[in-house]
N, CA, C and O atoms as a Tripos MOL2 file, in Angstrom:
@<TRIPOS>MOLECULE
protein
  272   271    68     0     0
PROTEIN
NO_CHARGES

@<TRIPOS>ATOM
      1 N         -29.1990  110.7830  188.0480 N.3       1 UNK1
      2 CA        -29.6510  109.4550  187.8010 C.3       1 UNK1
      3 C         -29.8150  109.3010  186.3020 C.2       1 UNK1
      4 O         -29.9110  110.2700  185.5490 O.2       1 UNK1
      5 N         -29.8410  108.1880  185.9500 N.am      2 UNK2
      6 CA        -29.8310  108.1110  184.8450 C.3       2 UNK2
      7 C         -30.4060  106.7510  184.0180 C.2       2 UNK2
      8 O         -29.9390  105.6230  183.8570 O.2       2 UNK2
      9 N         -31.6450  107.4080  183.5760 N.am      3 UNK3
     10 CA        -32.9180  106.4550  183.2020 C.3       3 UNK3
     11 C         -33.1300  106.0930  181.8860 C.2       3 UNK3
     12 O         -32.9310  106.8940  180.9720 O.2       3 UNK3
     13 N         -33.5600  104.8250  181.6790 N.am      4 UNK4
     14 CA        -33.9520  104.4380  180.2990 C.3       4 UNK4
     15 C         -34.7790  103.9530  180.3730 C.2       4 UNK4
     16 O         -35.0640  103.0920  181.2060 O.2       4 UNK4
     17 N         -35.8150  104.6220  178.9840 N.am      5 UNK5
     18 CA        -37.0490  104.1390  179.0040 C.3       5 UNK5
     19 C         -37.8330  104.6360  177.7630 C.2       5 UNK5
     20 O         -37.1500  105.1660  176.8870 O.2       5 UNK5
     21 N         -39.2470  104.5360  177.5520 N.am      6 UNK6
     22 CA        -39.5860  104.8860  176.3850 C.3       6 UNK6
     23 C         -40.6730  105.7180  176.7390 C.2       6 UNK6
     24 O         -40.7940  105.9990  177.9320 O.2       6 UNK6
     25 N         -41.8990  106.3900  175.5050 N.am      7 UNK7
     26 CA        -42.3010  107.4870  175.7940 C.3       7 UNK7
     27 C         -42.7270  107.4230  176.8660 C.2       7 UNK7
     28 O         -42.3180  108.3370  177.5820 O.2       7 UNK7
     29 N         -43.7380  106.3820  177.5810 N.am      8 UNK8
     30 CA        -44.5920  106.7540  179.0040 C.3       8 UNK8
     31 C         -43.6730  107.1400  179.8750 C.2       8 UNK8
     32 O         -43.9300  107.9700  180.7480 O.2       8 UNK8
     33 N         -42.0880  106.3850  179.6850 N.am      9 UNK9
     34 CA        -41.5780  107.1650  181.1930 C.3       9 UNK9
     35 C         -40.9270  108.1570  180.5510 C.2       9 UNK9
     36 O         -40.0240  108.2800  181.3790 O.2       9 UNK9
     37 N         -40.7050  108.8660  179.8240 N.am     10 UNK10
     38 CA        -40.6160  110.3660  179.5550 C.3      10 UNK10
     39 C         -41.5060  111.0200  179.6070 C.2      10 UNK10
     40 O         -41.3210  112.2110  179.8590 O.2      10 UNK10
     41 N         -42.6190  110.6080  179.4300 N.am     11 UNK11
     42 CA        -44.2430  111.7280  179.6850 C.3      11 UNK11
     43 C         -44.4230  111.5890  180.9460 C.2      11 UNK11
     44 O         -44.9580  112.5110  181.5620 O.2      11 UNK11
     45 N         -43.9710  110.2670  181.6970 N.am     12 UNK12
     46 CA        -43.9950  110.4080  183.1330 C.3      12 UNK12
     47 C         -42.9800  111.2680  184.0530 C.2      12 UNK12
     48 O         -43.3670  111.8600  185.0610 O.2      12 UNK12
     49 N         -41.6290  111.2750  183.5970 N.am     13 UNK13
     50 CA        -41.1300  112.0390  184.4350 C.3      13 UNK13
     51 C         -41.3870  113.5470  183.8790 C.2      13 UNK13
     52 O         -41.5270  114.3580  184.7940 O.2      13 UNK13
     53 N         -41.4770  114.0810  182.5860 N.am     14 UNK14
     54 CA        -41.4490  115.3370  182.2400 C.3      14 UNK14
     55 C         -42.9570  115.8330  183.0410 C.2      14 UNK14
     56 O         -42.8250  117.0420  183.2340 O.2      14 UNK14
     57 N         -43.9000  115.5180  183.4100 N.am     15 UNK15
     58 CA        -45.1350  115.6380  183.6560 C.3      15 UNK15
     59 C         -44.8290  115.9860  185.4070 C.2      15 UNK15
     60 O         -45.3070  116.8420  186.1520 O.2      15 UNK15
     61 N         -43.7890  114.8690  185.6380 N.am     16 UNK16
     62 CA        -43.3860  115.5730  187.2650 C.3      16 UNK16
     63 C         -42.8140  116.7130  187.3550 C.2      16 UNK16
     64 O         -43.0480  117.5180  188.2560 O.2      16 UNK16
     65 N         -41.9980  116.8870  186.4140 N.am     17 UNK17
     66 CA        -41.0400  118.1100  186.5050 C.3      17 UNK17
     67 C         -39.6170  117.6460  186.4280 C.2      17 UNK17
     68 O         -38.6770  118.4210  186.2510 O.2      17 UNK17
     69 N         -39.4920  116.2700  186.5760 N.am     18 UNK18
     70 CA        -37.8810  115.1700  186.9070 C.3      18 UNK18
     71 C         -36.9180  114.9650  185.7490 C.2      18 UNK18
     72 O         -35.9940  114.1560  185.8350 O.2      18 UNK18
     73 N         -37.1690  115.8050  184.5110 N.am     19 UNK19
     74 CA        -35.7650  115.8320  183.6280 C.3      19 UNK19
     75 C         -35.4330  116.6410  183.2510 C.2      19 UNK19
     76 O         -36.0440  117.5730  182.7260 O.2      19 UNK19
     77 N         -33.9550  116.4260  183.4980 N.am     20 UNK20
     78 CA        -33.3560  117.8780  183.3720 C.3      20 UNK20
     79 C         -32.4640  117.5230  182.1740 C.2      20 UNK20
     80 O         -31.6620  118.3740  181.7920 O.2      20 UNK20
     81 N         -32.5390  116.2910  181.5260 N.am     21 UNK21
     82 CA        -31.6520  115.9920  180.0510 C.3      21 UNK21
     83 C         -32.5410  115.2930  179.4060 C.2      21 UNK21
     84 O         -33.4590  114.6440  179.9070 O.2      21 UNK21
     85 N         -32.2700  115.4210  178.2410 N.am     22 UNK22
     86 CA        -33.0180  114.5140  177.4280 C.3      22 UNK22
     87 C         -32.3700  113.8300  176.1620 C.2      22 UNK22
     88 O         -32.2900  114.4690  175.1130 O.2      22 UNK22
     89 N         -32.0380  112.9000  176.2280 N.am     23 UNK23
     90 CA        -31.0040  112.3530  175.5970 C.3      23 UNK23
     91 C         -31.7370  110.6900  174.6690 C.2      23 UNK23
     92 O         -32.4350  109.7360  175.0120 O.2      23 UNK23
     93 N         -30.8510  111.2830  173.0300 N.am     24 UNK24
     94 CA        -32.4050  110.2570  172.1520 C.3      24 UNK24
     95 C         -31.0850  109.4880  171.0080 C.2      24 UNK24
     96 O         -30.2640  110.1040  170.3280 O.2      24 UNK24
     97 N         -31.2190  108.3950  171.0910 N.am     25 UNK25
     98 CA        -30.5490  107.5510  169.7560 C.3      25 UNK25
     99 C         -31.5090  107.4160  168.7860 C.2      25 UNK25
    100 O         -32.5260  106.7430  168.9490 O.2      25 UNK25
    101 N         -31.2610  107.9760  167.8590 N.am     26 UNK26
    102 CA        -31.7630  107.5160  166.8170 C.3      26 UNK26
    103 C         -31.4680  106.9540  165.8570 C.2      26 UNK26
    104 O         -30.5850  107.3750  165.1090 O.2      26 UNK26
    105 N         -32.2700  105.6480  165.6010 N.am     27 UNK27
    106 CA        -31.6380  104.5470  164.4360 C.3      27 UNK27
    107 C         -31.9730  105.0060  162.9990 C.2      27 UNK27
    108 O         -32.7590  105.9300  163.2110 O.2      27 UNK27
    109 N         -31.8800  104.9340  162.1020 N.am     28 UNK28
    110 CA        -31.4470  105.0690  160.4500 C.3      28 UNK28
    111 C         -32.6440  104.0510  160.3060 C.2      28 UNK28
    112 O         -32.1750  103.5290  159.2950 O.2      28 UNK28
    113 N         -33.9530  103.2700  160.5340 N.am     29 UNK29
    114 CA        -34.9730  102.4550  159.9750 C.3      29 UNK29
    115 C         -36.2080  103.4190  159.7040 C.2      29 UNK29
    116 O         -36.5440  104.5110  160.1630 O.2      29 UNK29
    117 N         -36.7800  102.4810  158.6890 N.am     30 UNK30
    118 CA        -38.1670  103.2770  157.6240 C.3      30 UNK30
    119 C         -38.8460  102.0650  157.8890 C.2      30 UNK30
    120 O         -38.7930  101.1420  157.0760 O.2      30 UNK30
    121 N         -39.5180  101.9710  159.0130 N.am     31 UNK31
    122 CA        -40.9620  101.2530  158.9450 C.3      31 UNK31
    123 C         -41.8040  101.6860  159.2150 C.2      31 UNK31
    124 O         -41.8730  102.1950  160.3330 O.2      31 UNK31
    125 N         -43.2500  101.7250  158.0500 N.am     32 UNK32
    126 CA        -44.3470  102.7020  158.2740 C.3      32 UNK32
    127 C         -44.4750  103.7770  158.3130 C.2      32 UNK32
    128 O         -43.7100  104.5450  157.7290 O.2      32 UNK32
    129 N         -45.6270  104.2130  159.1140 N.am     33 UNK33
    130 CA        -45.4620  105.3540  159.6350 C.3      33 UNK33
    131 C         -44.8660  105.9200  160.6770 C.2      33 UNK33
    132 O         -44.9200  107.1470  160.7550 O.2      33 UNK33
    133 N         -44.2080  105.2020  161.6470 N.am     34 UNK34
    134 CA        -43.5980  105.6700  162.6240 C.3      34 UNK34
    135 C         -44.4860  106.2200  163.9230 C.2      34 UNK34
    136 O         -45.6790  106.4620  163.7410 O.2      34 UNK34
    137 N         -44.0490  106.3620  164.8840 N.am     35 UNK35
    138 CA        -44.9930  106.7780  166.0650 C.3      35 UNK35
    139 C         -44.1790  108.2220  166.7860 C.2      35 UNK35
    140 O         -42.9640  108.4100  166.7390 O.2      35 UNK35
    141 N         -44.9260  108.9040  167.2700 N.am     36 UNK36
    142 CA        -44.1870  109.7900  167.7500 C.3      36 UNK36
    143 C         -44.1020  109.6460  169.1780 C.2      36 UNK36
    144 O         -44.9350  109.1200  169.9170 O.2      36 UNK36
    145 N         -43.1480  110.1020  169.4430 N.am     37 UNK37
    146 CA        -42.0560  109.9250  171.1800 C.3      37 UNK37
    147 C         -43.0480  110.1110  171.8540 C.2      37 UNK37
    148 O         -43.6640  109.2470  172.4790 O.2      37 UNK37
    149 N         -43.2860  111.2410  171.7890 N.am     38 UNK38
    150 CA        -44.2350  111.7610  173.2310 C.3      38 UNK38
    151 C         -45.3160  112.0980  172.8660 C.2      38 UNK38
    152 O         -45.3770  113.2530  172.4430 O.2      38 UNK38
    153 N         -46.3430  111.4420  172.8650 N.am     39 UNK39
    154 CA        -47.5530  111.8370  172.3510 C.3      39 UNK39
    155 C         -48.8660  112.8330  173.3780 C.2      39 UNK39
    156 O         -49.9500  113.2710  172.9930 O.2      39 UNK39
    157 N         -48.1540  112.9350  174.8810 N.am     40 UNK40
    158 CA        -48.7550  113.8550  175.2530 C.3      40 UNK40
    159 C         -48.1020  115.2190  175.6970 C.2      40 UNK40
    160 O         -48.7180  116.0580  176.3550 O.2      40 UNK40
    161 N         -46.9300  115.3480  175.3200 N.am     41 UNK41
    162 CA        -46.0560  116.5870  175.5580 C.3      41 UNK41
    163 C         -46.5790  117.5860  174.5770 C.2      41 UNK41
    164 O         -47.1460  117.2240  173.5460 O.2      41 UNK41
    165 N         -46.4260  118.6200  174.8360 N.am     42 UNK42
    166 CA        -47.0610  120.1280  174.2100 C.3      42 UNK42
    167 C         -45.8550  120.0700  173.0440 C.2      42 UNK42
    168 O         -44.8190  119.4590  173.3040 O.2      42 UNK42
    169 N         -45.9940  120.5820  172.0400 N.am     43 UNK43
    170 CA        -45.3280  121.2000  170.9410 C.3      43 UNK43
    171 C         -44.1600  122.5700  171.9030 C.2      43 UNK43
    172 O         -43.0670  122.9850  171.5180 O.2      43 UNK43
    173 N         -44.8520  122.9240  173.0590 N.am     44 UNK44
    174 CA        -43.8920  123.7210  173.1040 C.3      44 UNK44
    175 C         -43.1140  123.4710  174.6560 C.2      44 UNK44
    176 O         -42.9350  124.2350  175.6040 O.2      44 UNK44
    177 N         -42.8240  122.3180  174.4700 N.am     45 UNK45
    178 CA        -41.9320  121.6310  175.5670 C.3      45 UNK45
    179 C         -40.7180  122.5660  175.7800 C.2      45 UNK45
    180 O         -40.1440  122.8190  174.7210 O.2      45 UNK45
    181 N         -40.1890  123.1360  176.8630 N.am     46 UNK46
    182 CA        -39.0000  123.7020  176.6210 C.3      46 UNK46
    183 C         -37.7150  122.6400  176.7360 C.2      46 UNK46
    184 O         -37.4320  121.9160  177.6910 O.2      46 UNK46
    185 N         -36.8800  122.8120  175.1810 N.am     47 UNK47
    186 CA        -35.8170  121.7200  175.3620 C.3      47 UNK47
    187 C         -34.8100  122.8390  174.6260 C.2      47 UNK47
    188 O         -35.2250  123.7570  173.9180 O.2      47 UNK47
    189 N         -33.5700  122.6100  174.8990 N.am     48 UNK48
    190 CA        -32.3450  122.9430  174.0410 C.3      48 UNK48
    191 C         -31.3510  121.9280  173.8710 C.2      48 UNK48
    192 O         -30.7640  121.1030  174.5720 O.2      48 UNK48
    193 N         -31.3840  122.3420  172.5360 N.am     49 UNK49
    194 CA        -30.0670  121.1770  171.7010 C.3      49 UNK49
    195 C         -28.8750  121.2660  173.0000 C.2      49 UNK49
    196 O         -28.7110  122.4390  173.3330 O.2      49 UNK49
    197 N         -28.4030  120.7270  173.4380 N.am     50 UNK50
    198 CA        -26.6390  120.8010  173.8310 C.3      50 UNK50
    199 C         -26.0000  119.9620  172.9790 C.2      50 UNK50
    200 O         -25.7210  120.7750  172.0970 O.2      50 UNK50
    201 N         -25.5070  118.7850  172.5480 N.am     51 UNK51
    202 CA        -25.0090  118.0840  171.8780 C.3      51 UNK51
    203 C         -25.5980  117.2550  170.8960 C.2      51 UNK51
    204 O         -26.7240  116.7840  171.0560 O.2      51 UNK51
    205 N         -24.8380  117.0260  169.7840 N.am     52 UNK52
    206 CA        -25.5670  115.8250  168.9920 C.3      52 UNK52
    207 C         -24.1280  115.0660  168.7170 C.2      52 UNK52
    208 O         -23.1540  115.5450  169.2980 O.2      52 UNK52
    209 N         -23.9370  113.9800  167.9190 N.am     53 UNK53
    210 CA        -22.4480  113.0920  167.3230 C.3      53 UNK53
    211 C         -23.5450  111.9570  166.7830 C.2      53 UNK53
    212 O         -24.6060  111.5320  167.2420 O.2      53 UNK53
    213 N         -22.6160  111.6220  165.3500 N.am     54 UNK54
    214 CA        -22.6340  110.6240  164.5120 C.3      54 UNK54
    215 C         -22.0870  109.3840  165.3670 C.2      54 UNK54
    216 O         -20.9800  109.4620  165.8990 O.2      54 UNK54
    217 N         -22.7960  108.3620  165.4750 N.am     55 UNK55
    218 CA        -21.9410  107.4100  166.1380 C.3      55 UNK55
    219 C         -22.3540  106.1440  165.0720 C.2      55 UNK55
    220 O         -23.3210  105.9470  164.3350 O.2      55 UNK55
    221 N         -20.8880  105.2590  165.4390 N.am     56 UNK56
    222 CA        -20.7750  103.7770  164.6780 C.3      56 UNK56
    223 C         -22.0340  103.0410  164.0290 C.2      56 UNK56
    224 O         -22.5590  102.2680  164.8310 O.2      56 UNK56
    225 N         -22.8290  103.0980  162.4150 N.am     57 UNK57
    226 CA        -23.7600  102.4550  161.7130 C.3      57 UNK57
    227 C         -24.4590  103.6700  161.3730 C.2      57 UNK57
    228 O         -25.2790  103.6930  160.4550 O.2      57 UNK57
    229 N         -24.1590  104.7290  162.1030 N.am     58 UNK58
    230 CA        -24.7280  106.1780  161.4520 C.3      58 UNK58
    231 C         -25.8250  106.3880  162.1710 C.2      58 UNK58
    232 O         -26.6320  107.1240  161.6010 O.2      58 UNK58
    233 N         -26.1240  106.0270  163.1580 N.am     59 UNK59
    234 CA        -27.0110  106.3980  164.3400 C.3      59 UNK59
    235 C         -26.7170  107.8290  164.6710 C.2      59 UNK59
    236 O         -25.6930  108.2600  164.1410 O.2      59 UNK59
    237 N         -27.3040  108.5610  165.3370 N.am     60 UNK60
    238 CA        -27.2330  109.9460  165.9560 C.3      60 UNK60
    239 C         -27.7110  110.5650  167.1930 C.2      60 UNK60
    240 O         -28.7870  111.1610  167.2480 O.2      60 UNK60
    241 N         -26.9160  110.4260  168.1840 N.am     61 UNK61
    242 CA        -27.0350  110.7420  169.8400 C.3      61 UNK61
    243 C         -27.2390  112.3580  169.9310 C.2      61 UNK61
    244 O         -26.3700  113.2270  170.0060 O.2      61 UNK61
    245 N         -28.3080  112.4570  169.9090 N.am     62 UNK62
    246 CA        -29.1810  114.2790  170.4320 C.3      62 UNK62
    247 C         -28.6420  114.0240  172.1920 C.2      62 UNK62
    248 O         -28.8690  112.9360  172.7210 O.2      62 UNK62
    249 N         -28.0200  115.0060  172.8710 N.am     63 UNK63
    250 CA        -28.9550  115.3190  174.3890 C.3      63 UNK63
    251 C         -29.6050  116.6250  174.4400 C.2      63 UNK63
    252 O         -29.0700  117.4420  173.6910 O.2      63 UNK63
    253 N         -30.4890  117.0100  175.0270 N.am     64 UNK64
    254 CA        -30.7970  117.9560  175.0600 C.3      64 UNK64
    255 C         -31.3070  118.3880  176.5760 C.2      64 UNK64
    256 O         -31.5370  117.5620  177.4590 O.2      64 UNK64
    257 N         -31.4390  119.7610  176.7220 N.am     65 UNK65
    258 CA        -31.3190  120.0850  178.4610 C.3      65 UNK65
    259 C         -32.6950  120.5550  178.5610 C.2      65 UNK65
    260 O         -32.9760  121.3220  177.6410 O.2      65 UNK65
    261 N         -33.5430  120.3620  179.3010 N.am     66 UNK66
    262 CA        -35.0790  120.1230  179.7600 C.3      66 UNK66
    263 C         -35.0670  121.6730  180.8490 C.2      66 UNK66
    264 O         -34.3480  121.6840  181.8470 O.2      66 UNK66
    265 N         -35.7910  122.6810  180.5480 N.am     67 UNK67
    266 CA        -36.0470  123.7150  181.0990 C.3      67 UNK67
    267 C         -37.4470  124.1970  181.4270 C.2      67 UNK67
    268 O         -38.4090  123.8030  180.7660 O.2      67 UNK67
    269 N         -37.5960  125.1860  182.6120 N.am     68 UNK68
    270 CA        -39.1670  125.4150  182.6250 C.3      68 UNK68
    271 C         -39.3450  126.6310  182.1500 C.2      68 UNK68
    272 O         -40.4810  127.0910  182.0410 O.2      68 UNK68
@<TRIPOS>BOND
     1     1     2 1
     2     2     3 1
     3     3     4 2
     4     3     5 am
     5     5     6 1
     6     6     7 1
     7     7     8 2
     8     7     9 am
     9     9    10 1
    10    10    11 1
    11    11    12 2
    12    11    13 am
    13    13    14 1
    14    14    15 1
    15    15    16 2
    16    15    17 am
    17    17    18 1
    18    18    19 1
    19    19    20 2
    20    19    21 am
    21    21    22 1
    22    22    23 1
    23    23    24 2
    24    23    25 am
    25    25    26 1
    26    26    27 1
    27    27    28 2
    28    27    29 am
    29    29    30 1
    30    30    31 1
    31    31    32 2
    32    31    33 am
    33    33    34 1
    34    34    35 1
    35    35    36 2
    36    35    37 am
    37    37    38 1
    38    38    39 1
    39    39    40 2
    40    39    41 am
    41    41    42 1
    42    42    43 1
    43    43    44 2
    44    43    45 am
    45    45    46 1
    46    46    47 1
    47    47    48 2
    48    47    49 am
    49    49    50 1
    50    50    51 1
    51    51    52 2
    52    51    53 am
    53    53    54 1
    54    54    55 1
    55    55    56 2
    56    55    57 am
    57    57    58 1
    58    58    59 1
    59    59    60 2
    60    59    61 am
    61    61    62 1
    62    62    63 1
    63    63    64 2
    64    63    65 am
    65    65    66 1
    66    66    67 1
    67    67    68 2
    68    67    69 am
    69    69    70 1
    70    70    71 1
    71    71    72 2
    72    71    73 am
    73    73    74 1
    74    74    75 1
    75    75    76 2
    76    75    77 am
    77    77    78 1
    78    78    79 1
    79    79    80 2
    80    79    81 am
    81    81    82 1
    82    82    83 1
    83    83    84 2
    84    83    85 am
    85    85    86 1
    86    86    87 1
    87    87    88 2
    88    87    89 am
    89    89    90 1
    90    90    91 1
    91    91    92 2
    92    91    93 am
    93    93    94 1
    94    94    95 1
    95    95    96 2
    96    95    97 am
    97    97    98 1
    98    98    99 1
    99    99   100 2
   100    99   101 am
   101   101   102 1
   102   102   103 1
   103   103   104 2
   104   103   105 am
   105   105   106 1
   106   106   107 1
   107   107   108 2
   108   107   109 am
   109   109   110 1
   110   110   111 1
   111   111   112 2
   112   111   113 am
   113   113   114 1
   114   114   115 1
   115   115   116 2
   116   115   117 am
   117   117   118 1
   118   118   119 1
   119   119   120 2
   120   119   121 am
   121   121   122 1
   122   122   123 1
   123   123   124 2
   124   123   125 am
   125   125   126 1
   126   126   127 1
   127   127   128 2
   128   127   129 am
   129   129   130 1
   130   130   131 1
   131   131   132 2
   132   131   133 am
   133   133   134 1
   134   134   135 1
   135   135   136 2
   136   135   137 am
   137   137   138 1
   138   138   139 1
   139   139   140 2
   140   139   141 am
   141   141   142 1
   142   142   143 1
   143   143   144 2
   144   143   145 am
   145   145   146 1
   146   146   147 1
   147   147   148 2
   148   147   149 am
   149   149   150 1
   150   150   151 1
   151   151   152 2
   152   151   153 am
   153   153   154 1
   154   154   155 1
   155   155   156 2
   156   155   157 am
   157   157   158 1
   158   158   159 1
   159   159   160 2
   160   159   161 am
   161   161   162 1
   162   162   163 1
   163   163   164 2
   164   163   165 am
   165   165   166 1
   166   166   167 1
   167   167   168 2
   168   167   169 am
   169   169   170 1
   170   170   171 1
   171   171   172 2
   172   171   173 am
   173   173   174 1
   174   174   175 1
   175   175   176 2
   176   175   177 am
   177   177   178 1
   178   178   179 1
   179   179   180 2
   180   179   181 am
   181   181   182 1
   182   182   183 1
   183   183   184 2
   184   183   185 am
   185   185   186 1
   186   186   187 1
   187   187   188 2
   188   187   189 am
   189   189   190 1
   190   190   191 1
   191   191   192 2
   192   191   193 am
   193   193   194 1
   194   194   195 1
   195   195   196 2
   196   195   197 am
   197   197   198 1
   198   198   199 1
   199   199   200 2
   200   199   201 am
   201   201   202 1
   202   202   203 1
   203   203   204 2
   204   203   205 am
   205   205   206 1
   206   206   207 1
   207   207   208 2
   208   207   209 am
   209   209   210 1
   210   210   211 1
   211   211   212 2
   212   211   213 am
   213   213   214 1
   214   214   215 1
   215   215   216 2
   216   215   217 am
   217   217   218 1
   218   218   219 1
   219   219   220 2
   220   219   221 am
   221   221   222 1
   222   222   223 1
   223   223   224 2
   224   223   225 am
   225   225   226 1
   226   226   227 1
   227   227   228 2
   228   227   229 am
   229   229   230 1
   230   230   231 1
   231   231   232 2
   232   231   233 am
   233   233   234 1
   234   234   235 1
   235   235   236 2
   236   235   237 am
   237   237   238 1
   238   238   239 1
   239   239   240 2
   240   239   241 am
   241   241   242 1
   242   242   243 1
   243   243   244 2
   244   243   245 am
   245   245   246 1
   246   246   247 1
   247   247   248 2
   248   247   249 am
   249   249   250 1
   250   250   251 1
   251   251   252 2
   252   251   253 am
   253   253   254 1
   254   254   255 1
   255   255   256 2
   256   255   257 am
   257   257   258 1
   258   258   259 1
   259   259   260 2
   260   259   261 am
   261   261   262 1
   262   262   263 1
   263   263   264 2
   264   263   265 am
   265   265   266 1
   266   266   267 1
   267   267   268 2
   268   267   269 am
   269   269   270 1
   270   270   271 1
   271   271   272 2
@<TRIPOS>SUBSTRUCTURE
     1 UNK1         2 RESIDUE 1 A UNK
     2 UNK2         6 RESIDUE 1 A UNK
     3 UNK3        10 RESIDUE 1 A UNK
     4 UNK4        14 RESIDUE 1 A UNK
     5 UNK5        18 RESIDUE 1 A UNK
     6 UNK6        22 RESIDUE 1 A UNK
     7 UNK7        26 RESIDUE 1 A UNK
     8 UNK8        30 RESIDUE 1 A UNK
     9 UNK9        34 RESIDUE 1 A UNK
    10 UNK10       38 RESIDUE 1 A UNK
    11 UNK11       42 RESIDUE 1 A UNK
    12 UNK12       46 RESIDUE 1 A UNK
    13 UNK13       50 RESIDUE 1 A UNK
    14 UNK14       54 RESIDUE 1 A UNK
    15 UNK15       58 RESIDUE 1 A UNK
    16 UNK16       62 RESIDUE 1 A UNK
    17 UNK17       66 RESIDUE 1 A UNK
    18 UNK18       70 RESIDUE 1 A UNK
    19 UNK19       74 RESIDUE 1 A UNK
    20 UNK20       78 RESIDUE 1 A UNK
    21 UNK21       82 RESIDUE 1 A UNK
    22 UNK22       86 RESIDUE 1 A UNK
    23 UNK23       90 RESIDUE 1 A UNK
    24 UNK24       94 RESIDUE 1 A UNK
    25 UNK25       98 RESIDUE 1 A UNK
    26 UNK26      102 RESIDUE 1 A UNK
    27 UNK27      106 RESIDUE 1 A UNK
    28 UNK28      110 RESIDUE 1 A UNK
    29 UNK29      114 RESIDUE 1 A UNK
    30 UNK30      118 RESIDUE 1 A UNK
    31 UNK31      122 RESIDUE 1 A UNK
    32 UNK32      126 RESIDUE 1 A UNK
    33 UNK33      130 RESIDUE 1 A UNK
    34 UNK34      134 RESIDUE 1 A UNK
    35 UNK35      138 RESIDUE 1 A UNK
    36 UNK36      142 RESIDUE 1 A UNK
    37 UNK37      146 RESIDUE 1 A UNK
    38 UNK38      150 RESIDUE 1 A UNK
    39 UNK39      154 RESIDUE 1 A UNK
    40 UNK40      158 RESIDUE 1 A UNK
    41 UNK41      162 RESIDUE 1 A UNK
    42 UNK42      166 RESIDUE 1 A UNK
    43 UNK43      170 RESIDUE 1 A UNK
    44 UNK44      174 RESIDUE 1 A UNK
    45 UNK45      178 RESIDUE 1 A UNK
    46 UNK46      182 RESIDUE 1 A UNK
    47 UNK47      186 RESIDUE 1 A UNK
    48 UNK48      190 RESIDUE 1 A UNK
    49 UNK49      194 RESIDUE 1 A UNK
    50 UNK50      198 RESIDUE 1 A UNK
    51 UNK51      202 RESIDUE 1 A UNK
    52 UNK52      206 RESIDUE 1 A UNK
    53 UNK53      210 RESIDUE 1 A UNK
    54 UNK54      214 RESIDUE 1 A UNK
    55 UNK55      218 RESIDUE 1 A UNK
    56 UNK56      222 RESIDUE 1 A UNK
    57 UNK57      226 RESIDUE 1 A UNK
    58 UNK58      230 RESIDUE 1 A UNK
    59 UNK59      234 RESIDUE 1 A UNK
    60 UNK60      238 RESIDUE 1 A UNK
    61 UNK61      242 RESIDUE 1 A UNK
    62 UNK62      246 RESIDUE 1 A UNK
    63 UNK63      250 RESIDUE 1 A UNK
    64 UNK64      254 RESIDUE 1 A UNK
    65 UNK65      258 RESIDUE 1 A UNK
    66 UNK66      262 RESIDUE 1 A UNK
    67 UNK67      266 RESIDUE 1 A UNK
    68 UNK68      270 RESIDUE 1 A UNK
């Protein structure tokens, strides 16, 4: 399946146990301070890089594979 959403439903499904990818666009903007993704996930979340690519305006598509 394949879900979009922002941090609560990533703290919500990672908190079930329900992702097994984790996949992040990131835009090229500087406003503020910025907020961080997951503000209740542990520092030591288990994730591994699998892919990243430069895509069109210089954005940058991470996925990464969600392990226990």
């Amino acid at each position: 399946m394949h879900l979009v959403g922002g941090p609560r439903t990533i703290e919500t499904f990672h908190r079930l146990g329900a992702l097994d990818q984790l996949g992040l666009i990131v835009l090229p903007l500087l406003t503020g301070q910025g907020l961080r993704l997951t503000p209740s996930v542990n520092n030591d979340a288990r994730l591994r890089l699998e892919s990243q690519q430069v895509l069109p305006g210089g954005y940058l598509e991470t996925l990464y594979a969600c392990y226990d």
